[in-house]
C-alpha positions as protocol buffer text, in pm:
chain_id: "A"
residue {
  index: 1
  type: UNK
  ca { x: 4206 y: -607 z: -1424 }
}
residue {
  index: 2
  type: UNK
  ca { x: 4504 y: -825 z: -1496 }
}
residue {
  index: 3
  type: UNK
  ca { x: 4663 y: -962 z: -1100 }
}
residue {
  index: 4
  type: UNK
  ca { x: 5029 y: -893 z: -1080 }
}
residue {
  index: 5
  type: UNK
  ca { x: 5278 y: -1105 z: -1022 }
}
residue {
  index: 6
  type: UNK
  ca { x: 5665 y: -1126 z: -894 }
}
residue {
  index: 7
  type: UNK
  ca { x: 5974 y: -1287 z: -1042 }
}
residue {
  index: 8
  type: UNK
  ca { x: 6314 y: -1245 z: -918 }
}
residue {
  index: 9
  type: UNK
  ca { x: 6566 y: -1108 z: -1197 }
}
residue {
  index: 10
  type: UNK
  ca { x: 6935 y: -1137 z: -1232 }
}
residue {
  index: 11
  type: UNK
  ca { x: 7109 y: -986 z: -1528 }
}
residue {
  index: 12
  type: UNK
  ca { x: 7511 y: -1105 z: -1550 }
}
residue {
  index: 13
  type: UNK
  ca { x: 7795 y: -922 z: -1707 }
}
residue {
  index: 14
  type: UNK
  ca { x: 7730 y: -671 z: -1990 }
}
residue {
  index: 15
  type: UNK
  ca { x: 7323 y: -684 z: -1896 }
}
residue {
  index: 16
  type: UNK
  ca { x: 7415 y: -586 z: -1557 }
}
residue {
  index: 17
  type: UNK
  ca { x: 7354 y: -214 z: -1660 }
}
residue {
  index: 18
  type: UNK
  ca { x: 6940 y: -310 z: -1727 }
}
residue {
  index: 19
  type: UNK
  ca { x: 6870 y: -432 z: -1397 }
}
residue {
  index: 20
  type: UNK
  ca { x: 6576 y: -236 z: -1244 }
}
residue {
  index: 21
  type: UNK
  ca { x: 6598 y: -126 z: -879 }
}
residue {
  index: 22
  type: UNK
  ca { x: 6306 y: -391 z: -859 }
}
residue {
  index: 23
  type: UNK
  ca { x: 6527 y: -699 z: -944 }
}
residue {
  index: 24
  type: UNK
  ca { x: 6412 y: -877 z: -613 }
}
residue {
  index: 25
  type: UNK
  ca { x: 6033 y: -825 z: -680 }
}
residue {
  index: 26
  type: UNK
  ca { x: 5979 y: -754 z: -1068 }
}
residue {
  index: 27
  type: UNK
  ca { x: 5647 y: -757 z: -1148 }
}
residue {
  index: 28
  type: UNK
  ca { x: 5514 y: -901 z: -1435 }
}
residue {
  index: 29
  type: UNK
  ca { x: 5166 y: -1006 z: -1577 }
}
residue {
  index: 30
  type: UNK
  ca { x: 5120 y: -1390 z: -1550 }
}
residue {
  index: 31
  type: UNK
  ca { x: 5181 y: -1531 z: -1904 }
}
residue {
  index: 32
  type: UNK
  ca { x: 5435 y: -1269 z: -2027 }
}
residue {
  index: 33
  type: UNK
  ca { x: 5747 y: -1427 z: -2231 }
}
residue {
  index: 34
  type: UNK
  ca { x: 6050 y: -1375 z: -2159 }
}
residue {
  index: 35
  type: UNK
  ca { x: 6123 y: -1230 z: -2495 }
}
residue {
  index: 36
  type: UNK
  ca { x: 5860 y: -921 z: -2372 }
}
residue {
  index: 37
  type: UNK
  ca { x: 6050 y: -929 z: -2032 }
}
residue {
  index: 38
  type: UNK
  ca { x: 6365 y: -854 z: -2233 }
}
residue {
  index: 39
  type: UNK
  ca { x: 6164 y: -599 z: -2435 }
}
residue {
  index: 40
  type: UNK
  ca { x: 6059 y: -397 z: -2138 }
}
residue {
  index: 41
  type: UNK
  ca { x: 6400 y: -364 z: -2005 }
}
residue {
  index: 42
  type: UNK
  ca { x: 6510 y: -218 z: -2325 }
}
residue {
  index: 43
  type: UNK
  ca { x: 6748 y: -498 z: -2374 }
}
residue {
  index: 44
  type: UNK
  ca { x: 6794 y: -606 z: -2719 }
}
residue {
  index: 45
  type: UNK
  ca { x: 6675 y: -967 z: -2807 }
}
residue {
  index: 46
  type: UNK
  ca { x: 7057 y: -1068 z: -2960 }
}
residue {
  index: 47
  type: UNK
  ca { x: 7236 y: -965 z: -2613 }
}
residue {
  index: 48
  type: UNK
  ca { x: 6999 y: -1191 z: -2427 }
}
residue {
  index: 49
  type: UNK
  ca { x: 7218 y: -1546 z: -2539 }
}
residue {
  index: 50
  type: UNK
  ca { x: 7153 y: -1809 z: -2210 }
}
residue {
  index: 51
  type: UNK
  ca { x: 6847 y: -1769 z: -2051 }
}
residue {
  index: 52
  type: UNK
  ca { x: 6767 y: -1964 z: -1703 }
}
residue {
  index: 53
  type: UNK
  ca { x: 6432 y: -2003 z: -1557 }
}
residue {
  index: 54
  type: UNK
  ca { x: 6464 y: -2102 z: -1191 }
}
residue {
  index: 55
  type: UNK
  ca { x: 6812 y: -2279 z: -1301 }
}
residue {
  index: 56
  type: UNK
  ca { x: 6666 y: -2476 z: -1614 }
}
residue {
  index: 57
  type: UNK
  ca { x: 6771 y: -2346 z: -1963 }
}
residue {
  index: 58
  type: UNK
  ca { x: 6489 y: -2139 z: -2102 }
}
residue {
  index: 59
  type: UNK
  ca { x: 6381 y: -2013 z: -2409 }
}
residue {
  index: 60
  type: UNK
  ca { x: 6253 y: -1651 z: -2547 }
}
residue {
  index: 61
  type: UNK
  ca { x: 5922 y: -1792 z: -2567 }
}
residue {
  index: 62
  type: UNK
  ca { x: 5895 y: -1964 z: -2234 }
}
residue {
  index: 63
  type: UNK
  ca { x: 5634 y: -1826 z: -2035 }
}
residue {
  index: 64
  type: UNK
  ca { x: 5676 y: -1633 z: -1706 }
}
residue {
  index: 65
  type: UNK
  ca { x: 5352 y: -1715 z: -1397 }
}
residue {
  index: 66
  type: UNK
  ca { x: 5545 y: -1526 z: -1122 }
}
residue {
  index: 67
  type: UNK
  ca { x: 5762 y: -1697 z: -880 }
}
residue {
  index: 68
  type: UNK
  ca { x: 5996 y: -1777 z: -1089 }
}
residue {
  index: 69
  type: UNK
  ca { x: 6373 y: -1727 z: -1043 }
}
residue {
  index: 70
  type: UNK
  ca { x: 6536 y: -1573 z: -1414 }
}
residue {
  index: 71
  type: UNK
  ca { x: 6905 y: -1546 z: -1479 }
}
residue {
  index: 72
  type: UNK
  ca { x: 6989 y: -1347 z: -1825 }
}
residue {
  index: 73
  type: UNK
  ca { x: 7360 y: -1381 z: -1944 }
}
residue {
  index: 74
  type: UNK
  ca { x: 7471 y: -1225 z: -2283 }
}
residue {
  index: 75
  type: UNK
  ca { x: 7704 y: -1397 z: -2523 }
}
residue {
  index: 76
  type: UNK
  ca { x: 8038 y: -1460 z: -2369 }
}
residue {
  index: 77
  type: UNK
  ca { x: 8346 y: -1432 z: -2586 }
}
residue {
  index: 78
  type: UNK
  ca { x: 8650 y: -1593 z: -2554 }
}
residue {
  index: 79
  type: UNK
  ca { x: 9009 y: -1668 z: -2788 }
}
């Protein structure tokens, strides 16, 4: 049996609507990416544009161990 583990999440603007009452204390198995964090919010992959892994730019593919603080911002627009 896989241990759990706990990441903070905070989902800006537009993505504000997928944050689960968990936020805080998300748990997630050690090893999951962020795109399959993004996946099991529901979120689709094109509205996730800046990702931030405890205030570093991060990738879809980086890896999530727990601890971790993530910041998910869609695309901004602008004129």
């Amino acid at each position: 049996m896989s241990k759990k583990a706990f990441i903070t999440l905070k989902l800006f603007a537009t993505l504000g609507k997928f944050t689960p009452d968990s936020a805080d204390n998300y748990p997630v198995e050690p090893g999951t990416s962020v795109r399959d964090l993004i996946a099991g919010l529901k979120i689709p992959e094109e509205k996730a544009k800046l990702i931030f892994i405890d205030g570093v730019k991060g990738e879809l593919d980086s890896t999530l161990n727990g601890g971790e603080r993530i910041g998910i911002f869609p695309p901004v627009g602008g004129g």
